[in-house]
C-alpha positions, 0 to 999 in steps of 0.5 A: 823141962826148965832151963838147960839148953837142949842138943839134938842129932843136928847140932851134937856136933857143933855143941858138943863134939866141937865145943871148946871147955867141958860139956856135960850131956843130960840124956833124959826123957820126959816120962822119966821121974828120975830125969826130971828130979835130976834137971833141977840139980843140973840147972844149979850146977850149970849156975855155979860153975859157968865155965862148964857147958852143960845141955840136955838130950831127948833121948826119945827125940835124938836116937843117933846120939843115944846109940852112939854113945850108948845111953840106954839107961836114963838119966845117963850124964855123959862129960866131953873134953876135945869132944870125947867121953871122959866119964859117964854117970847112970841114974839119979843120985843127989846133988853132993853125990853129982858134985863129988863124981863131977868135981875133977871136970866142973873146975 
């Protein structure tokens, strides 16, 4: 997949949990489509907004991380302020449908 910095099990903690600012988590998979239309969408947000922090998680790599925050549908985007959820978005939508949903966190 392209450009987002990737998370895993090891290092949640680290990147995400204890990650000063907002962090926003793709869960995806690579046999995914709707994952991988979505990546592109997320890249150019990560590009207008560089005070927001957002990475991608394998979900079929990183199954700590899918149970615990129960993305069990895919794409899920989980946000993280003080390194706990503060919204979740399932599935693929457009890019003015992400930035409608994620405007109160992209500052």
């Amino acid at each position: 997949m392209g450009t987002l910095a990737s998370v895993t099990d090891a290092s949640f903690r680290s990147d995400v949990l204890d990650a000063a600012g907002t962090v926003i988590v793709d869960f995806w998979a690579d046999w995914c489509p709707p994952c991988r239309a979505i990546e592109p969408i997320l890249e150019q947000l990560a590009a207008e907004h560089p005070d927001v922090t957002i990475l991608k998680i394998d979900a079929d790599e990183n199954l700590d991380a899918v149970v615990r925050y129960g993305a069990m549908s895919l794409p899920t985007i989980k946000v993280f302020r003080s390194g706990e959820v503060v919204t979740t978005l399932v599935g693929a939508r457009p890019k003015p449908a992400f930035e409608a949903a994620l405007a109160p966190y992209l500052g």
